[in-house]
C-alpha positions, 0 to 999 in steps of 0.5 A: 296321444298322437305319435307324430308329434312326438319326436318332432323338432320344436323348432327352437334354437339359441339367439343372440337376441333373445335377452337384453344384456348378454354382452354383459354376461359374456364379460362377466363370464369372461372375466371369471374365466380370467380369475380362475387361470390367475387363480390356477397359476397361483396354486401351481405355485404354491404347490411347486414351493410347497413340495420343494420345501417340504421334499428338502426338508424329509416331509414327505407327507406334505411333499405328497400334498404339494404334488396333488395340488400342482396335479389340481392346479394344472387340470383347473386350468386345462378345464378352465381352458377348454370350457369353451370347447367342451361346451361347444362339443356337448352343445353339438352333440345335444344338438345333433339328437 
């Protein structure tokens, strides 16, 4: 086996041409990115009612699940957030090996 070859760059990047219909997988893509922070706001809502009533009421038990989900519901969207970000960060780093 020759050595050369083996660290070697094949020489294959990301295109925008590659595949037909990526503008639509970007929209959909997109669109889901949407759902997911109504969905967050949603929760966090919930959450907020939820600890609020369940903290005036002495029940601390669902009190404590009100607080995780308001934790949950603002890390989903920080996540959601940054996917571009985080991708893009991940993406350089691969690319950078």
């Amino acid at each position: 086996m020759d050595l050369a070859l083996v660290g070697t760059d094949p020489g294959i990047s990301p295109n925008e041409d590659g595949l037909p219909g990526l503008p639509v997988i970007r929209s959909i893509v997109g669109a889901l990115l949407t759902w997911g922070l109504v969905a967050c706001v949603a929760g966090l809502v919930i959450s907020v009612i939820v600890w609020a009533l369940a903290h005036q009421q002495g029940n601390y038990q669902y009190a404590q699940g009100g607080k995780s989900g308001v934790v949950v519901s603002a890390g989903g969207a920080l996540l959601i957030g940054a996917a571009n970000a985080i991708v893009g960060f991940f993406a350089g780093l691969g690319a950078g090996v």
